[in-house]
PABA-543912 format. One line per field, with one value per residue (C-alpha): residue in three letters; x, y, z; residue number from 1. Coordinates in nm, 2 decimals. Layout:
resn [ALA ...] $
X [X ...] $
Y [Y ...] $
Z [Z ...] $
resi [NUM ...] $
REM end
This chain:
resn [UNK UNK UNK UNK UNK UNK UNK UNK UNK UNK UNK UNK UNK UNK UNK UNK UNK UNK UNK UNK UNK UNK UNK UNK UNK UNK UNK UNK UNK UNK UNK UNK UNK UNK UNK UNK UNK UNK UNK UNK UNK UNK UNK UNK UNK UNK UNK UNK UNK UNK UNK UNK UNK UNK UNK UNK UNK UNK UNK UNK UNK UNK UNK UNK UNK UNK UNK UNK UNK UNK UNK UNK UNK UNK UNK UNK UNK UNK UNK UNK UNK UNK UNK UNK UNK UNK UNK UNK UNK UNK UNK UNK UNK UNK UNK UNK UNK UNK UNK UNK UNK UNK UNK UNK UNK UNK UNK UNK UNK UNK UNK UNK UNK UNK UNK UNK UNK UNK UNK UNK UNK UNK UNK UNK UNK UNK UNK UNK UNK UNK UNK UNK UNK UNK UNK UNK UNK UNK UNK UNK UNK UNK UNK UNK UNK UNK UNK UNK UNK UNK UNK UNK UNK UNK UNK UNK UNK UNK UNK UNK UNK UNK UNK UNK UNK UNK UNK UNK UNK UNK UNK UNK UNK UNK UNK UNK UNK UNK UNK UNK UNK UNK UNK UNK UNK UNK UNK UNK UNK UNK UNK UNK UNK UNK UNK UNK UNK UNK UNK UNK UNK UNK UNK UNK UNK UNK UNK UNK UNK UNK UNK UNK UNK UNK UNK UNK UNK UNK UNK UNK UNK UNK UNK UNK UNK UNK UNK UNK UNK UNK UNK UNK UNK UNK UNK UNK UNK UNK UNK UNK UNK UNK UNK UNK UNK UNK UNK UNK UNK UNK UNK UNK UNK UNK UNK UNK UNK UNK UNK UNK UNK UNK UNK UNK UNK UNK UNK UNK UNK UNK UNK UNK UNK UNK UNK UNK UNK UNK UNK UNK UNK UNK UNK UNK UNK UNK UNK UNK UNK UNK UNK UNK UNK UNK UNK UNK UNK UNK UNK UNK UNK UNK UNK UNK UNK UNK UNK UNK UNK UNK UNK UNK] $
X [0.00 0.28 0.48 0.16 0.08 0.43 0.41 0.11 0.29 0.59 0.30 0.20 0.51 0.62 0.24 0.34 0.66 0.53 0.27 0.55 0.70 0.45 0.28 0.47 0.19 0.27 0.64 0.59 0.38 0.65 0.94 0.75 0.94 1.18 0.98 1.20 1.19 1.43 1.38 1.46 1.55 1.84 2.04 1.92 1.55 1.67 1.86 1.58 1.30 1.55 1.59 1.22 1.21 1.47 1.26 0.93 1.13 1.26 0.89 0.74 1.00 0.90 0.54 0.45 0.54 0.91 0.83 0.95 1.02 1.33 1.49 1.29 1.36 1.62 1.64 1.61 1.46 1.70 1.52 1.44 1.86 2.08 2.41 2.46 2.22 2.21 1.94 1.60 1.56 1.90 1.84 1.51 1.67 1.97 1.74 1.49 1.83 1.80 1.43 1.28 1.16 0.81 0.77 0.84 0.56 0.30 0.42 0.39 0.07 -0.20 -0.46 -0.66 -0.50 -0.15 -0.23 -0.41 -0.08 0.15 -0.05 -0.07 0.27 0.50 0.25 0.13 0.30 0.68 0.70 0.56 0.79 1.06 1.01 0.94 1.28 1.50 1.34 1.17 1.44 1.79 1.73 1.55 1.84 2.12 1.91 1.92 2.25 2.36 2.14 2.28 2.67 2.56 2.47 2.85 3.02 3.34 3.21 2.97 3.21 3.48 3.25 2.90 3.04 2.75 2.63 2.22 2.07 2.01 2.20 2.46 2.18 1.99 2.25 2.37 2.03 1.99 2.31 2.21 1.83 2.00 2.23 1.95 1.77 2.07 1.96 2.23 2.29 2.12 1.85 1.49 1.31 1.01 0.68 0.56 0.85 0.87 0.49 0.58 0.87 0.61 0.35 0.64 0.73 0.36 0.31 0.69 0.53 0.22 0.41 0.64 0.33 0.22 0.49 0.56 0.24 0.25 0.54 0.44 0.15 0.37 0.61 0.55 0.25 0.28 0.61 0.52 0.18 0.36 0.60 0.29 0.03 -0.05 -0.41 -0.29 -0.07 -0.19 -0.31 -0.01 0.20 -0.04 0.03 0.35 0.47 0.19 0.35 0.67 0.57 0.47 0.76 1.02 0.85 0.97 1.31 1.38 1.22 1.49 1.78 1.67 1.73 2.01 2.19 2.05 2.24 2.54 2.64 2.77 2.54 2.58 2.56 2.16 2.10 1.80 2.08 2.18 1.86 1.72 2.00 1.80 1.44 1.62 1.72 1.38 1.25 1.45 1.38 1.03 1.07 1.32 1.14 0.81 0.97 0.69 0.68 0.35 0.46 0.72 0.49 0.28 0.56 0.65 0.35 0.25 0.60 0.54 0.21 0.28 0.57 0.35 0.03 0.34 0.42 0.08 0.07 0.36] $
Y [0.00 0.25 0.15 0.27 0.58 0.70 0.60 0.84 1.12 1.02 1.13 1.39 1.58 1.55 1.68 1.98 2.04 2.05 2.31 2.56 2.51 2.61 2.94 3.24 3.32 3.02 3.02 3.41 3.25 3.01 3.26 3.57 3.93 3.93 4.06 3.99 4.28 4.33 4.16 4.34 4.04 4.13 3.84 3.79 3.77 3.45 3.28 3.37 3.23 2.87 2.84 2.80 2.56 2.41 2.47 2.34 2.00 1.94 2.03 1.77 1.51 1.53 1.49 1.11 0.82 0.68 0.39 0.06 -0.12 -0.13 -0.18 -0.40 -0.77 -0.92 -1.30 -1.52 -1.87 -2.15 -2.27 -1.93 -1.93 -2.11 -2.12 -1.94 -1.61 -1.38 -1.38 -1.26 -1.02 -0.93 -0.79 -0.62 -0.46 -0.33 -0.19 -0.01 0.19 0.41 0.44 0.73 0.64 0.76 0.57 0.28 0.32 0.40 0.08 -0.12 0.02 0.14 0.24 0.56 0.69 0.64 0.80 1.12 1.14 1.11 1.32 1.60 1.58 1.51 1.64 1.97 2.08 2.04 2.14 2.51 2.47 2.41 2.70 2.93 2.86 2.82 3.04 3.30 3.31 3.17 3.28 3.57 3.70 3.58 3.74 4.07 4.05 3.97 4.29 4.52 4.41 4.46 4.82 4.85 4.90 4.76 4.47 4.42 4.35 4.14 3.94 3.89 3.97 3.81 3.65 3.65 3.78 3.58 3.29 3.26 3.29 3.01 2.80 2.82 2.74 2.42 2.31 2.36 2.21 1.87 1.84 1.88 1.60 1.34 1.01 0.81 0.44 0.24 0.04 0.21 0.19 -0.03 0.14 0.24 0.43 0.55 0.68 0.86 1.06 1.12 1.25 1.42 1.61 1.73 1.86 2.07 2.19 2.35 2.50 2.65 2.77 2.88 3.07 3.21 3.35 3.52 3.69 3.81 3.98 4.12 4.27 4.40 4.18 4.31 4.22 3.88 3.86 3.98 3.68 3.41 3.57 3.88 3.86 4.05 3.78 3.49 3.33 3.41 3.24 2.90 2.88 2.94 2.69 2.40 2.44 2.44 2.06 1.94 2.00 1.90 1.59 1.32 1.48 1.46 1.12 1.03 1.18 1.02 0.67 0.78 0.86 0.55 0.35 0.55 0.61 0.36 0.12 0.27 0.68 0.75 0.94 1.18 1.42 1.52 1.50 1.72 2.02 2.03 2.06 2.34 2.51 2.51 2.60 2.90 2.99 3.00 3.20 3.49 3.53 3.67 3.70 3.53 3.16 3.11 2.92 2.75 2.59 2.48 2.29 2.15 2.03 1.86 1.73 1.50 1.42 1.26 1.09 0.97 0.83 0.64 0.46 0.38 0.24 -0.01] $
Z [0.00 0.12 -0.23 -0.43 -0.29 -0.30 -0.68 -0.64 -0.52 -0.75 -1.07 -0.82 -0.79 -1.17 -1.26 -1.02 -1.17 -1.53 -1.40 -1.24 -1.59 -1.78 -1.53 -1.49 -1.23 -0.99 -1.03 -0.94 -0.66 -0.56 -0.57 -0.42 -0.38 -0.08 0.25 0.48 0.76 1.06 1.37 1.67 1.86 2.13 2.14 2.55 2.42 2.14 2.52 2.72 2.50 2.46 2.84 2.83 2.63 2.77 3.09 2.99 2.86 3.24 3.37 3.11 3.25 3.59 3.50 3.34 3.51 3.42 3.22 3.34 3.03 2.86 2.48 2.23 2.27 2.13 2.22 1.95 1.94 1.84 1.53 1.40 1.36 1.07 1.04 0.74 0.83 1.12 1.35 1.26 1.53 1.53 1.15 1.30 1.59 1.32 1.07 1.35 1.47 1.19 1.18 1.40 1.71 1.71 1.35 1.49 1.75 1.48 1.26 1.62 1.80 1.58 1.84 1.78 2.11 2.00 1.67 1.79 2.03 1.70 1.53 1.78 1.90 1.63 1.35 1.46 1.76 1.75 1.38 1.53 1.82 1.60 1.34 1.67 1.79 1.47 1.22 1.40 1.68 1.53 1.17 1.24 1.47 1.22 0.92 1.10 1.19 0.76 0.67 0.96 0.80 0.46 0.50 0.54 0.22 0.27 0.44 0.25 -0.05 0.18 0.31 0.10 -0.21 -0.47 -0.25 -0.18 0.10 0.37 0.25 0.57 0.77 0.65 0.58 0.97 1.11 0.88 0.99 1.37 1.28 1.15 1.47 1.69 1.50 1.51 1.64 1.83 1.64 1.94 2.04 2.01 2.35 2.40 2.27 2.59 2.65 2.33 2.37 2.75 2.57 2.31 2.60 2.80 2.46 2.38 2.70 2.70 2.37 2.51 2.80 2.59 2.37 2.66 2.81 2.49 2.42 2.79 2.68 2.31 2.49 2.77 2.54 2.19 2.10 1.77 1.67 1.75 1.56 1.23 1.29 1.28 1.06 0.83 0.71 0.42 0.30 0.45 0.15 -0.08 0.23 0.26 -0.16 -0.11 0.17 0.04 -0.29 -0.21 -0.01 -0.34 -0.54 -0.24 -0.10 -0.34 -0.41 -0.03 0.01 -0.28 -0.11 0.21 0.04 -0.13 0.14 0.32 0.08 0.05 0.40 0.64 0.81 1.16 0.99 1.01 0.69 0.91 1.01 0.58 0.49 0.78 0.63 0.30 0.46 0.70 0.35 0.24 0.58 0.57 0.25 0.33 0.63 0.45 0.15 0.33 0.74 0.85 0.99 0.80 0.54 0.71 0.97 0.67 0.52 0.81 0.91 0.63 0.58 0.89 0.89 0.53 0.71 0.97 0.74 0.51 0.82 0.92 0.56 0.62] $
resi [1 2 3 4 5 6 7 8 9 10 11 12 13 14 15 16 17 18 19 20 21 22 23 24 25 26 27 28 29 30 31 32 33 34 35 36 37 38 39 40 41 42 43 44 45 46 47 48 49 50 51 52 53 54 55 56 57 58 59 60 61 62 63 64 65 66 67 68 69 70 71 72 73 74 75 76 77 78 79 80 81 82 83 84 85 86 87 88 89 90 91 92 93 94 95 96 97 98 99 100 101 102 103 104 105 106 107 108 109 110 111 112 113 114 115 116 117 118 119 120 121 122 123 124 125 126 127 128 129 130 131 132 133 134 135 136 137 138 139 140 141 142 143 144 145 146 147 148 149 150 151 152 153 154 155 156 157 158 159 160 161 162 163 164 165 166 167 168 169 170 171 172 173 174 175 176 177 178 179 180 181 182 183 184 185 186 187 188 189 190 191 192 193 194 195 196 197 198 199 200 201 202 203 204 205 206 207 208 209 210 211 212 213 214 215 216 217 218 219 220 221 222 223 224 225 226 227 228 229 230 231 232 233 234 235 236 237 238 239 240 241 242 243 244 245 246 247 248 249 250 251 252 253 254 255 256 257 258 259 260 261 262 263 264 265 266 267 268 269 270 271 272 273 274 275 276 277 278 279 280 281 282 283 284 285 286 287 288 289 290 291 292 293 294 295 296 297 298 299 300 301 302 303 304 305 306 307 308 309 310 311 312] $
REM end
């Protein structure tokens, strides 16, 4: 079922491309004139606004019960062995180090429970966490910084020379966005201690949502609601991030095997892949300086992760 519909998509994505092709009205809608305005972040506001979340993770820790089961099992029945093949669970245990964690607890428990918790979670809530505290934040400090250094001549030819705006800035935060995404080549957990981290992480989310949304209407509740949402582009931004899912989504996909291949058995292939969608994400985000579109992507770049494991 999962080969078929990402045959599906394969059509999909090459129908979308020949359409970009052929309209000088949606590649204009793809590639939309830079907006990208200033950010007064202080550099103590970006700290303060990570400790939270740094915060709200400890908070969410102490919260659900510490589950008592360990790694998956590994034991293997005599007759399931040969003397000429490895183990079969040894090869399962292998190929699941590379798969993420909370895929694995989809493909393994199915309940409508465990799915909302996926869904809510990994699907909606980290990917706004995420572009809160690497594009808006991160980027959106860096960004500022790169314009502040271009407006000096000399600099600006020493150091930027051709090269376009915003480019440093969003190559630096994709970079930092894979690394926090590397996996360590062990044993997954058991799946009910794969679904408490999953619980302890959706409840750090919506304190952190929480927290921040104290402080955006504390101080400068404006600033922050140009970030998220401008009514008078809000429609040009849902075009421009859903499109830009359809024509990345197989390409990445494809680099995400190729690298699977290519790399060493114990290198996960998440980390590479993960510095292309922070490219895109931070495309997104300085073409229009708003996470609009960004948060789009990223939403339905998991959720379609998510429903192609449920389909395995």
């Amino acid at each position: 079922m999962a080969e078929l519909v990402f045959r599906a998509l394969i059509i999909a994505t090459l129908a979308w491309w020949g359409a970009i092709l052929f309209s000088a009205r949606l590649r204009k809608a793809l590639w939309p004139r830079y907006r990208f305005h200033q950010l007064a972040w202080p550099l103590r506001d970006v700290l303060f606004v990570w400790l939270i979340f740094f915060v709200s993770m400890a908070v969410s820790a102490m919260l659900p019960p510490q589950s008592k089961r360990g790694v998956l099992e590994t034991s293997v029945a005599p007759e399931r062995c040969s003397a000429t093949s490895e183990p079969q669970d040894h090869v399962e245990d292998e190929a699941s180090r590379h798969v993420h964690w909370v895929l694995l607890l989809i493909r393994g428990d199915r309940s409508l429970g465990t799915l909302a918790l996926c869904l809510v979670a990994t699907g909606i809530l980290a990917p706004i966490v995420e572009e809160i505290l690497f594009r808006g934040l991160l980027q959106g400090w860096c960004h500022t910084l790169e314009l502040q250094s271009r407006r000096n001549r000399l600099t600006a030819r020493r150091i930027w020379g051709r090269m376009p705006v915003g480019a440093i800035s969003i190559g630096v935060v994709a970079t930092l966005f894979a690394m926090a995404h590397y996996r360590l080549n062990q044993s997954p957990p058991a799946q009910e201690a794969i679904k408490t981290m999953v619980a302890r992480q959706a409840i750090a989310y919506l304190l952190f949502l929480a927290a921040v949304s104290v402080i955006a209407v504390i101080r400068n509740p404006s600033r922050w609601a140009r970030l998220f949402f401008d009514r008078r582009w809000f429609v040009s931004d849902l075009v421009f991030g859903t499109g830009w899912f359809l024509a990345a989504l197989v390409p990445l996909y494809l680099v995400q095997g190729f690298l699977k291949s290519a790399l060493p058995k114990q290198t996960p292939a998440d980390p590479f892949t993960m510095v292309f969608v922070g490219a895109i994400l931070g495309i997104l985000f300085a073409r229009t300086g708003r996470l609009t579109a960004s948060i789009i992507f990223h939403v339905l770049l998991n959720i379609t992760s998510l429903s192609l494991a449920l389909l395995l």
